[in-house]
C-alpha positions as a Markdown table, in Angstrom:
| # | Residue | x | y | z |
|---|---|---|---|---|
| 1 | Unk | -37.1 | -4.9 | -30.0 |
| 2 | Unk | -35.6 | -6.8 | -33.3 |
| 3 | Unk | -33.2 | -4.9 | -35.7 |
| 4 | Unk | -34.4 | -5.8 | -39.4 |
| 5 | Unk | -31.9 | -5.0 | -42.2 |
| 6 | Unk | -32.5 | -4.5 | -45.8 |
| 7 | Unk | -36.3 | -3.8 | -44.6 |
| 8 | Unk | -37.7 | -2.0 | -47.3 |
| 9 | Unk | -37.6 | -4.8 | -49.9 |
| 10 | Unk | -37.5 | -8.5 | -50.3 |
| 11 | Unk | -37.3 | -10.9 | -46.9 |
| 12 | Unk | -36.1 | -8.1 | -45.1 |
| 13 | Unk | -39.6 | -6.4 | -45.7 |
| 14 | Unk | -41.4 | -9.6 | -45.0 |
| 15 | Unk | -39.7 | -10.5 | -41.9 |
| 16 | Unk | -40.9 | -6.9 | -40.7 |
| 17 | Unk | -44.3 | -7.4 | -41.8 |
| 18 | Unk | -44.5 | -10.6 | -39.9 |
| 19 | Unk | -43.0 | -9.4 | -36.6 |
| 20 | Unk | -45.4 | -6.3 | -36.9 |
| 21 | Unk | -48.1 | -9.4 | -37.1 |
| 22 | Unk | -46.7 | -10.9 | -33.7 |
| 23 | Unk | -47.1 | -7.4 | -32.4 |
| 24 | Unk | -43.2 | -6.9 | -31.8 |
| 25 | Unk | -41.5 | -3.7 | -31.9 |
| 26 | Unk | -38.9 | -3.2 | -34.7 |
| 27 | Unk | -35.9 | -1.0 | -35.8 |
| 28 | Unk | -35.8 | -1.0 | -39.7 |
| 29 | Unk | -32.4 | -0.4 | -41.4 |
| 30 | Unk | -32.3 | 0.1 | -45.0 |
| 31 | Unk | -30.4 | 2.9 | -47.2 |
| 32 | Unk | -33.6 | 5.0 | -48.5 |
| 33 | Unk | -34.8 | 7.1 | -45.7 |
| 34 | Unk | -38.3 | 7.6 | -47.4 |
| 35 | Unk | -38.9 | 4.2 | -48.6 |
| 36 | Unk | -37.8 | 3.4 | -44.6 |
| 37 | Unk | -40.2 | 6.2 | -43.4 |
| 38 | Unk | -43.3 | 5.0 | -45.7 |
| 39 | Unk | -43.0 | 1.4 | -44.5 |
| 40 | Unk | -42.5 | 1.9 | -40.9 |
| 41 | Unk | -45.8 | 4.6 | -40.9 |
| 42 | Unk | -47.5 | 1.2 | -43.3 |
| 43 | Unk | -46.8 | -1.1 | -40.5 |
| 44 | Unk | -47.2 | 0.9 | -37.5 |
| 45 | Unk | -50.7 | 2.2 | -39.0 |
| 46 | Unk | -51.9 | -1.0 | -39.7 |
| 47 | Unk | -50.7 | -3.1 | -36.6 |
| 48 | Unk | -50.1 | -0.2 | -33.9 |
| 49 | Unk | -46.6 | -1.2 | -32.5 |
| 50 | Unk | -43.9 | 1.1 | -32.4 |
| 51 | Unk | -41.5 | 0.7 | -35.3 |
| 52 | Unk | -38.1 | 2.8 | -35.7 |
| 53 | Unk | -35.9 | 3.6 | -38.8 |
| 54 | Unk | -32.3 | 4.5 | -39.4 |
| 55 | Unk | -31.6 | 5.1 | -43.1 |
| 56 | Unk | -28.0 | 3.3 | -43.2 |
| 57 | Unk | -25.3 | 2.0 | -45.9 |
| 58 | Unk | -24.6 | -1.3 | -44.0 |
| 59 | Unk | -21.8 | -1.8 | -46.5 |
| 60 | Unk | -19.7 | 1.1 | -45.5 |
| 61 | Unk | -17.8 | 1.4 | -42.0 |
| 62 | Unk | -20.1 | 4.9 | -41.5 |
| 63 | Unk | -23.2 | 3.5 | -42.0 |
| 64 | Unk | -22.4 | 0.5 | -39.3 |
| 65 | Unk | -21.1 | 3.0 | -37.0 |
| 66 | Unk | -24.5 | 5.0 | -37.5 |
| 67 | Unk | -26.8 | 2.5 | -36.1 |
């Protein structure tokens, strides 16, 4: 399973789309928990493999310490 950070925008999102491709599970991380949730169900609907979220302020020592 590959971590992807920033995952709901930019290369962070199209590194996830492309792993989902190479059917390879994923834990997303990004701040907005329902921009997380919406592309996780996108790419697990369209490719079938498992994806995970955790809705996390990488930036702050509480959001490292929460995933």
């Amino acid at each position: 399973m590959v971590m992807v950070t920033v995952a709901t925008s930019g290369i962070g999102l199209a590194f996830a789309k492309e792993l989902e491709k190479q059917n390879k599970p994923a834990v997303l991380v990004a701040r907005n928990a329902a921009k997380l949730k919406a592309v996780s169900d996108k790419l697990t609907n369209q490719h079938g493999v498992l994806t995970r979220y955790i809705a996390a302020d990488l930036s702050t020592r509480d959001g490292v310490n929460n995933v």
